[in-house]
C-alpha positions as CSV (number, residue, x, y, z in Angstrom):
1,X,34.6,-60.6,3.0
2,X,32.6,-57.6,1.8
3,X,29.5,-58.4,3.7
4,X,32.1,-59.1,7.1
5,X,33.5,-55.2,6.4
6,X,29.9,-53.7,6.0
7,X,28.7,-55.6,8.8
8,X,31.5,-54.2,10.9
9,X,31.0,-50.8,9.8
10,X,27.1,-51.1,10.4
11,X,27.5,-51.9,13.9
12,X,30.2,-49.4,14.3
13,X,27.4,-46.5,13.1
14,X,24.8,-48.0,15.2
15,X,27.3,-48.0,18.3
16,X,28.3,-44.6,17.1
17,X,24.8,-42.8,16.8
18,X,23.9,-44.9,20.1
19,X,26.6,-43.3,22.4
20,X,25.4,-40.1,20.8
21,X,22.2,-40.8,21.5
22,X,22.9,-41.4,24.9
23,X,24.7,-37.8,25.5
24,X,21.7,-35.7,24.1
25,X,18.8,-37.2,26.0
26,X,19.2,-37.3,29.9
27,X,17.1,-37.3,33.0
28,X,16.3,-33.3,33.5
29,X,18.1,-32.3,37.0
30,X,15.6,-31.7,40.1
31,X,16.3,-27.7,39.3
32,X,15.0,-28.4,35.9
33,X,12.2,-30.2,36.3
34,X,10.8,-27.8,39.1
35,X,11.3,-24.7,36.7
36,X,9.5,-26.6,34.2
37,X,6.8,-27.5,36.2
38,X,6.4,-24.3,37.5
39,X,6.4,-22.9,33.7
40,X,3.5,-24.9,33.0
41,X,1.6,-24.3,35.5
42,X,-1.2,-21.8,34.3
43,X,-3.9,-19.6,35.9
44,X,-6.7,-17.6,35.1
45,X,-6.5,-14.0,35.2
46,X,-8.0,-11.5,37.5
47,X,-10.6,-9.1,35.9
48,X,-8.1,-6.5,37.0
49,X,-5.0,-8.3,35.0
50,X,-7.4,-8.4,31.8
51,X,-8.8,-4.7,32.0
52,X,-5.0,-4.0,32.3
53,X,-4.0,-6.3,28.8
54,X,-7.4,-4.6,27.3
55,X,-6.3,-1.1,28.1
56,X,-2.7,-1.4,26.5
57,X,-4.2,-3.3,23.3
58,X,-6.4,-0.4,23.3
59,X,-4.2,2.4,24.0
60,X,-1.8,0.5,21.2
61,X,-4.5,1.2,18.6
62,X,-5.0,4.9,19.7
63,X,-1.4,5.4,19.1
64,X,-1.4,4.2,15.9
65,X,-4.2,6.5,14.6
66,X,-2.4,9.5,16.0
67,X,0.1,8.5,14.3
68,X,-2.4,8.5,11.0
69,X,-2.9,5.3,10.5
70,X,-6.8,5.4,10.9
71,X,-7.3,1.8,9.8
72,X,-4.9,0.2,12.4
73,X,-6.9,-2.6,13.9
74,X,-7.0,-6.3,15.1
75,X,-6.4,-7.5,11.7
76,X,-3.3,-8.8,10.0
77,X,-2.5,-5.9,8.0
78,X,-2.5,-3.6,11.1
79,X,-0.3,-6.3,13.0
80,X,2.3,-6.1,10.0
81,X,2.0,-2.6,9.9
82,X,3.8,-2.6,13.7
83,X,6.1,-5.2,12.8
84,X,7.4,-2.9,10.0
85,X,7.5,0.0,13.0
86,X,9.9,-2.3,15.2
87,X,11.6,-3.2,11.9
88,X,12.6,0.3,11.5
89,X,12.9,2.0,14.8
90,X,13.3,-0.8,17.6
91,X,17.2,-0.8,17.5
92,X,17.0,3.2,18.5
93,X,14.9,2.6,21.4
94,X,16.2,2.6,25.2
95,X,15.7,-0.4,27.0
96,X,13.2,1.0,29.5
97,X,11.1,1.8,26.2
98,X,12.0,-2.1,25.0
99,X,10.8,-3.1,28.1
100,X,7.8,-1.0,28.1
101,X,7.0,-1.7,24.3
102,X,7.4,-4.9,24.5
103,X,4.4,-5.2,27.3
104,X,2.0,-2.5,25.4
105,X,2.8,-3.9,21.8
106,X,2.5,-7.5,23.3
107,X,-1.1,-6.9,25.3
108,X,-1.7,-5.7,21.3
109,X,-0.4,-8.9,19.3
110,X,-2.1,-10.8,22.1
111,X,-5.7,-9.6,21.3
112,X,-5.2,-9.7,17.7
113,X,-4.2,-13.1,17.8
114,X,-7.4,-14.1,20.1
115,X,-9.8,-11.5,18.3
116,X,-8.8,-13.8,15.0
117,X,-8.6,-16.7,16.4
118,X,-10.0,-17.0,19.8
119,X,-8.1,-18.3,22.8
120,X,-7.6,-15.8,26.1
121,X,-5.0,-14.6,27.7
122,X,-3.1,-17.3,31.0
123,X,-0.9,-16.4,33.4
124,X,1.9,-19.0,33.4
125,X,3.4,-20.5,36.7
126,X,6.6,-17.7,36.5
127,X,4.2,-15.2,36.5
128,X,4.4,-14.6,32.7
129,X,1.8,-13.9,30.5
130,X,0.7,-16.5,27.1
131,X,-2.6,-16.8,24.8
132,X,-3.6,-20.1,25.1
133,X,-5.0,-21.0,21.6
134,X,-6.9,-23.9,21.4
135,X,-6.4,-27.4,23.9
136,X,-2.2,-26.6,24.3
137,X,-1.1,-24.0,21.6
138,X,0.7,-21.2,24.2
139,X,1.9,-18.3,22.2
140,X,4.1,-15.5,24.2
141,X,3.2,-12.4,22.9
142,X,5.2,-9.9,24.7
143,X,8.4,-12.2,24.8
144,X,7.8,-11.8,20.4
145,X,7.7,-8.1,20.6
146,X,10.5,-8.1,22.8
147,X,12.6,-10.5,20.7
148,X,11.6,-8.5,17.4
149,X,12.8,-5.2,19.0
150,X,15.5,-6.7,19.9
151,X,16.6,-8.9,17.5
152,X,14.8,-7.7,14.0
153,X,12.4,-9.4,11.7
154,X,14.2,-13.2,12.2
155,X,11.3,-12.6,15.5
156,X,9.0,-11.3,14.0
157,X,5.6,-10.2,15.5
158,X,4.1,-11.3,12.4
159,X,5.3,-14.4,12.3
160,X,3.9,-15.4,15.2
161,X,0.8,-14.2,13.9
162,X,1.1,-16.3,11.0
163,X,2.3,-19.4,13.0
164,X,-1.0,-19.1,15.1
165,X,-3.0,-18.6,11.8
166,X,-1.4,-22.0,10.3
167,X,-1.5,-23.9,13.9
168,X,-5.1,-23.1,14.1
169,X,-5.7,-24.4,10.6
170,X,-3.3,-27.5,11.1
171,X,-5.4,-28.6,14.4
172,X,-9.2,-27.8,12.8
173,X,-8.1,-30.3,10.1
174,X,-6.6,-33.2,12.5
175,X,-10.0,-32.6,14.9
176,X,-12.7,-32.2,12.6
């Protein structure tokens, strides 16, 4: 009789987590998958896009030594040095200095993360802009600043960083 009941209540479970199953994955709608597809899409950039993207990362460093911090660089420590900035001041700012921020800062975090760790900068299908790091490893920089300013150190610029870092090491162990 025992092994009748736990049978019963086996295939109950399994009929259970089935119809669950069932209601989580589904066919994306036609809307979807187009807005998908058009998300991963990628390009290269024009010479003019990535003078642009050099000039903020660059102008991003000038601010920060007017600000005295001579050292700020490419490195980690400068890149946590910035997230402690948005830390502190991001909920004070406007949103046209978010937005404004968030593109500067990002062009920044961007060539941090491919001065450290290669990659280049792609222009995704909605017109966005991502590192690519390796094969298929797309990392959003100015979304991350933009998030961090906005939502404090749970998206964090340097965690991103650091996720790119352990990627980066994950992948060179599984290829080589």
């Amino acid at each position: 009789m025992k092994k009748v009941i736990l049978t019963i209540l086996i295939l109950l479970s399994v009929n259970t987590l089935a119809a669950d199953f069932e209601t989580t994955i589904r066919k994306p709608t036609n809307d979807e998958s187009k807005r998908l597809e058009l998300l991963l899409k990628t390009s290269e950039l024009s010479e003019s896009e990535l003078d642009k993207l050099k000039k903020y990362s660059v102008l991003t460093i000038n601010m920060l030594h007017d600000l005295g911090h001579k050292n700020f660089n490419f490195e980690e420590e400068s890149v946590n040095l910035l997230s402690g900035i948005i830390d502190k001041e991001g909920s004070a700012y406007s949103d046209k200095t978010k937005n404004a921020l968030s593109t500067l800062w990002g062009a920044y975090l961007g060539a941090a993360i491919i001065d450290n760790y290669g990659g280049k900068w792609v222009k995704m299908g909605d017109g966005s802009y991502a590192v690519l790091v390796g094969v298929s490893n797309y990392v959003f920089p100015m979304v991350r600043v933009y998030k961090h300013i906005n939502n404090g150190a749970e998206d964090s610029i340097l965690a991103l960083y650091k996720s790119v870092t352990i990627s980066t090491q994950k992948i060179g162990v599984i290829t080589h």
